[in-house]
N, C-alpha and C positions, 0 to 999 in steps of 0.2 A: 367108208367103214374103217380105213386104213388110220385116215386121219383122227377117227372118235377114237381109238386104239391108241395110237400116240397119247392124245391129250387125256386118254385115263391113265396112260403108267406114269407119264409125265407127273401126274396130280396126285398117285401112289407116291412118289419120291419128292415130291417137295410139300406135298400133306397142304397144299393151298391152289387155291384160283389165283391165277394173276389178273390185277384190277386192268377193266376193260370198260370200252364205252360204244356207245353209238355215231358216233362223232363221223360226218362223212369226210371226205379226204379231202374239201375245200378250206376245211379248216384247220388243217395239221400244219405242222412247220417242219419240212424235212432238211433244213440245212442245219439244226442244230448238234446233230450227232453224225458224222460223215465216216460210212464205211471203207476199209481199205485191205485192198489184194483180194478181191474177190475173185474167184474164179470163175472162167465160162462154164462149168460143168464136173461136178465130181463124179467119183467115181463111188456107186453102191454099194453098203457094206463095210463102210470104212467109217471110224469118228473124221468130221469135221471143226478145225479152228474157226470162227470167229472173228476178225480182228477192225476195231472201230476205235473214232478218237471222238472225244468229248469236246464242244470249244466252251469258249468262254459264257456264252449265251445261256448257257444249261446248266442247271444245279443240280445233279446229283440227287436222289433222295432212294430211302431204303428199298421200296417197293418196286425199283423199277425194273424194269425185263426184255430180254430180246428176246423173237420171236421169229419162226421164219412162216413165211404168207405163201401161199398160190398166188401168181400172176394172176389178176384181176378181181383181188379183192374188195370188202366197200367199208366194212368195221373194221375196227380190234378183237371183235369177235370173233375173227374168222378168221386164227390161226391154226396153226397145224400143231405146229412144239415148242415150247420156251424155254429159255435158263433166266435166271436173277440173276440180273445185272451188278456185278461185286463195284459198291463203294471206291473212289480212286483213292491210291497212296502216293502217286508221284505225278506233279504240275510239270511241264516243261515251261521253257521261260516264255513263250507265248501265252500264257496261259493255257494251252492245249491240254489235253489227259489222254494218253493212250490206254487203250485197254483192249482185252481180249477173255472170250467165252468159247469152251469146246464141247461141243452135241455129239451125244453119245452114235453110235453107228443104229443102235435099236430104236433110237426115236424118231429116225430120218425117212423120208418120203421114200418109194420105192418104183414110182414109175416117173417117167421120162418128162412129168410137164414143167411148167418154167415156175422159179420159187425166187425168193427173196428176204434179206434179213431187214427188221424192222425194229429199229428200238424206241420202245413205249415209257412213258412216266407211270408214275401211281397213280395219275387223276386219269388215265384210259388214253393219254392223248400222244400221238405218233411224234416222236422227234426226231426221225430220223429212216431211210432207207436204202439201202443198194439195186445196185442193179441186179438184172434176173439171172440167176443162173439154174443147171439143169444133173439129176442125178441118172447118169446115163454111164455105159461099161463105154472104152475108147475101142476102136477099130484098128485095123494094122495100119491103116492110111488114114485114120481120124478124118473119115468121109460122112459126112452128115447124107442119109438116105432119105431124100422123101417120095412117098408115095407117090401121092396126088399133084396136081397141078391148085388146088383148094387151099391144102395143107401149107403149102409154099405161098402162095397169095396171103393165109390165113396169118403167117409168122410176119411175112413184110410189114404187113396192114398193124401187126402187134409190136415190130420193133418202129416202125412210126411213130406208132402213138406215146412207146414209150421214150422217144426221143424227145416227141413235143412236150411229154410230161418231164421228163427231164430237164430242160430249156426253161419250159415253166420254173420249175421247181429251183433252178438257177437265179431263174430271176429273182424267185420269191427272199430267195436265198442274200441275194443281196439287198433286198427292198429289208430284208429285216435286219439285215447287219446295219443297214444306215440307220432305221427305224430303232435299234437298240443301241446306237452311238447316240441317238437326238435324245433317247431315253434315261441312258448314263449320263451326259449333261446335264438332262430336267433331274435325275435327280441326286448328281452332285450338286446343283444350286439349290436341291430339295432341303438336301441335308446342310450345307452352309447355311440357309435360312432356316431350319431346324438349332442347328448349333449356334446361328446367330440372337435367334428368340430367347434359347435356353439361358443364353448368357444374357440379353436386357431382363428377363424375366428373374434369372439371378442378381442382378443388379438392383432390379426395380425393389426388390426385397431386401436389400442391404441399405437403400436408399428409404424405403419405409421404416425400418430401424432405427434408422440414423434420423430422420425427421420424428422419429415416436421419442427419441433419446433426446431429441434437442426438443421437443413440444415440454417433455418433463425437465429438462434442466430450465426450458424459459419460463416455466411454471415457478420452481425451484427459486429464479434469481427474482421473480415479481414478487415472490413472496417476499425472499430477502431487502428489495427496495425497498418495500412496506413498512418493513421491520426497521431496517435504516432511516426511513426518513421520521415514524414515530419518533426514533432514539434523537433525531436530527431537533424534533419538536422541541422533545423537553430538555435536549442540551441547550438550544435556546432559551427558553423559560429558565434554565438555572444559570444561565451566562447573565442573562436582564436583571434576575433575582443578586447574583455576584456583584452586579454593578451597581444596583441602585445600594447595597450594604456598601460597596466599598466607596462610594459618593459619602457615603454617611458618615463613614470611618474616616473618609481625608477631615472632612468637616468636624468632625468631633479630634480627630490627630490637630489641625490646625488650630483648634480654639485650646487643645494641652500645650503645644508651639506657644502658643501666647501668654499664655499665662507661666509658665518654663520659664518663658522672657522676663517676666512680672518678678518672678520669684527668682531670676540671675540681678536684677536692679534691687531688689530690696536683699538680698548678700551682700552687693556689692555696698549698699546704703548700712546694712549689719557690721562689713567688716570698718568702714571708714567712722562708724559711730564707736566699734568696739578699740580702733586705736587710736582716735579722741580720748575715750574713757581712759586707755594705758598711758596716753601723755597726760595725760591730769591725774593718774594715781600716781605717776611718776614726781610729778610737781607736789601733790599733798606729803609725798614719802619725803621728799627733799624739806618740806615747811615743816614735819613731824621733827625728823632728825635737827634741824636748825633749833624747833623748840627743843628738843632732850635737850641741845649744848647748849639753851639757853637757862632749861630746867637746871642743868648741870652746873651752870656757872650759879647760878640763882644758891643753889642749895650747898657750895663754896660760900656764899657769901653771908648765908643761914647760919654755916657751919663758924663759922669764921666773927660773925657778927649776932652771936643769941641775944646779945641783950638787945637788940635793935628790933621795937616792938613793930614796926613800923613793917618791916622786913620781912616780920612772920608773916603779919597777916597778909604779906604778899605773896609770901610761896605758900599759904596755904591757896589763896586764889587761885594761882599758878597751877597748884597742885588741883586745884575741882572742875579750873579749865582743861587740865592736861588728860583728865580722866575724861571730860563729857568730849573732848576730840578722841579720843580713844575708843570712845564707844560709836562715834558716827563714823573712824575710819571704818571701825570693824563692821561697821554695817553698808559702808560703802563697799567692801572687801565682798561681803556677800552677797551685794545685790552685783559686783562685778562679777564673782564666780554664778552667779545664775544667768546673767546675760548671758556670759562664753557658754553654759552648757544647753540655752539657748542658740545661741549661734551655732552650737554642733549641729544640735538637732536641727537648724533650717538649713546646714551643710549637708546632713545626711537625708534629709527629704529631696535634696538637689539631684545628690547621686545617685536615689531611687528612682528620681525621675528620668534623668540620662539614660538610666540602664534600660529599662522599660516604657521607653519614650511610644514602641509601637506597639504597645497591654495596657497603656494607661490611661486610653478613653474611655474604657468604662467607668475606672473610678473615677475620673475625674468630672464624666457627668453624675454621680452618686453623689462628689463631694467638692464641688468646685471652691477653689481657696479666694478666699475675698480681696479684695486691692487695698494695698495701703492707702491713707490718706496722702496728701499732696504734703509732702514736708513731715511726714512721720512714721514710725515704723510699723509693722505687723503685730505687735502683741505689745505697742506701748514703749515706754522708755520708765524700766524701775530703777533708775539710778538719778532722778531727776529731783528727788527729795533730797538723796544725800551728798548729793553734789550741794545744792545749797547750803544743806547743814556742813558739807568740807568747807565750803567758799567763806561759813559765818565762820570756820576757826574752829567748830564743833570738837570736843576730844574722842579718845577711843571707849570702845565696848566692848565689853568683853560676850557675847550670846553671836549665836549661830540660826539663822530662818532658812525654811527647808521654803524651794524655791515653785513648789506647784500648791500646799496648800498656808503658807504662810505662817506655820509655827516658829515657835523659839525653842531654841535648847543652848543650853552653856557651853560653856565654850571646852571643858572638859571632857568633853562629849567624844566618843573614841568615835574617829573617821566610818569605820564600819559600821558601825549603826546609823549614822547619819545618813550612808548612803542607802542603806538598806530601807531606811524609811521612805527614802528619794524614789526607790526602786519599785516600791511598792505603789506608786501612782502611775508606773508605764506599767506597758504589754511589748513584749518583746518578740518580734518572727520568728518559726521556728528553722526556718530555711535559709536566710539573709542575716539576721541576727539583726533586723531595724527596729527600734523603738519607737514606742507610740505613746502620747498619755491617753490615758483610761478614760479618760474625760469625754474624747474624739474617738469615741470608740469606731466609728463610720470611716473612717479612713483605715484603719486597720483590717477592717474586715474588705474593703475595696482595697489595701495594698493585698492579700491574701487571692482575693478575687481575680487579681493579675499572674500572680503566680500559677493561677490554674490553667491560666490560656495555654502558657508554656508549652 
């Protein structure tokens, strides 16, 4: 009755059940919470300390509770009074926790038989117990009285067994301290191979990445080979394409080379013909001038001798010879001034060609220049008539022949107009300033055709 009385004021002041269990006492572990300074026996009517240390073994959790039991309990159910067990604040360096609970004097058992403290987890399950002690008044001689000779039998027989339970409990005591060192190992290596997973597992994922990153960059660069070797294709096809032009191009450059040649031999054949013609104009001036001082003396002797009929009709002769060489100088005179401006123009076709020696096979397949004959010039020899007519003695003339279409004009004739008429048979570049005749219109338009390569 005493005890259901306890456990209702108890349950008034802390307004809850403490969690309990069925649990027989073969399954408890009593060296996890080890009580200390326990006394053989309090004295009635007085609050009671408490004092127990926690070890390493045991965690701690909100619910949990001391409790103090009668000697020969079987549950957790069959306490008498609890307190809640306060949460630790200070580890000592063993990891140990001391702690301590004080029961009030009103909730304490009131007759003589043997009790103990007990502390329970939240799951109902014992962690721990003290040895018995007893709330009894002391004597002047603190002389334990027993009745019976039963009584005394009955305590031997009970501190026995709690010796042997204690022994036990000893033992169990260290079977689970080694039993939770093999267990701290398993799982320190738990948790190293926990942390060792976490980290391949981390890995493995970084390694996936890194293979999803390089499966797209090899993606990435197949393409671009692709792409490279297409380009690779047709820079081929335009390398083939460059070559067989520029095969074509030496070959067309080599056949303007030879004909360049062609056209340096016949200048060369132009100049050596045009200063033959200047020593033979030189010879006809010197046989002119001989006849004037012959004309000269002639016409002293005219002057000098009129009535000598004989005489006349000699310087008139003199005089119809002197006029028809006159007129064949004058015509050799022009057909020399058209040689030389001939000869210009196959000088400046020369330097056109020099200049544009590597633009000038296209025109020159548009307009290839013919070869002279063996032993004669490019456009003839028109000084070939009046060389003879000098050689017969022929005299001067007085007329002027424009040198492209074969007219006459007198000799009166003011230079500007003469040449303007000249002028008017070429076409002139508007870049180079070359002329062409109009005639050979195809070469001008192939000299023009070169300048566009440019």
């Amino acid at each position: 009755m005493g005890a259901q009385l306890s456990k209702t004021s108890m349950m008034d002041e802390t307004s809850d059940e403490p969690p309990t269990s069925a649990v027989l006492l073969d399954n408890c572990h009593f060296s996890q919470v080890v009580f200390n300074n326990v006394e053989k026996s309090y004295i009635p009517g007085g609050d009671i300390t408490c004092y127990y240390t926690l070890t390493q073994n045991i965690v701690p959790r909100g619910k949990d509770w001391v409790g103090i039991f009668r000697v020969g309990w079987k549950t957790t159910r069959e306490y008498y009074t609890f307190m809640w067990a306060p949460l630790p604040t200070d580890v000592c360096s063993d990891g140990a926790v001391q702690q301590q609970i004080q029961f009030k004097a009103y909730y304490l058992p009131k007759n003589d038989e043997y009790y103990q403290f007990c502390y329970v987890d939240q799951d109902g399950a014992v962690r721990g117990a003290s040895v018995p002690f007893q709330f009894r008044a002391k004597t002047e001689d603190d002389i334990l009285v027993v009745s019976t000779q039963e009584e005394v039998e009955e305590i031997e027989l009970e501190n026995k067994n709690l010796r042997k339970e204690n022994e036990e409990l000893k033992a169990s005591c260290a079977s689970l301290q080694k039993q939770n060192i093999n267990l701290q190992e398993e799982l320190n290596k738990t948790q190293e191979l926990q942390n060792s997973l976490e980290s391949l597992r981390s890995n493995t994922e970084k390694l996936e990445l890194e293979l999803h990153s390089l499966k797209k960059e090899n993606k990435h660069l197949k393409d671009l080979y692709d792409c490279r070797e297409a380009e690779l294709h047709q820079l081929k096809e335009q390398i083939q394409n460059v070559t067989s032009d520029k095969e074509c191009l030496e070959t067309r450059l080599k056949t303007a080379l030879d004909q360049m040649d062609q056209l340096q031999s016949q200048v060369l054949n132009y100049e050596k013909e045009v200063e033959n013609l200047s020593h033979m104009d030189h010879d006809k001036t010197e046989q002119l001038e001989s006849l004037k001082e012959e004309n000269r003396q002639l016409h002293m002797a005219v002057t000098q001798q009129q009535q000598n009929h004989d005489l006349m009709k000699e310087l008139e002769e003199q005089k119809r010879l002197y006029q028809i060489l006159q007129a064949k100088k004058n015509e050799a005179d022009e057909e020399n001034q058209k040689l030389r401006e001939e000869n210009d123009g196959l000088l400046r076709h020369l330097s056109q060609a020099r200049e544009v020696s590597s633009f000038s096979v296209a025109s020159q397949a548009h307009a290839p220049i013919p070869a002279p004959k063996v032993g004669g010039l490019l456009f003839g020899n028109p000084y070939r008539v009046a060389e003879a007519n000098l050689e017969a003695g022929a005299a001067d003339a007085s007329i002027r022949k424009c040198p492209m279409c074969d007219d006459v004009f007198p000799e009166d004739i003011e230079t500007s107009q003469f040449e303007a008429h000249v002028q008017s048979h070429l076409l002139e570049c508007p870049l180079c300033s070359e002329t062409f005749e109009k005639s050979n219109k195809q070469v001008f338009d192939d000299h023009m055709f070169c300048h566009g390569l440019e």
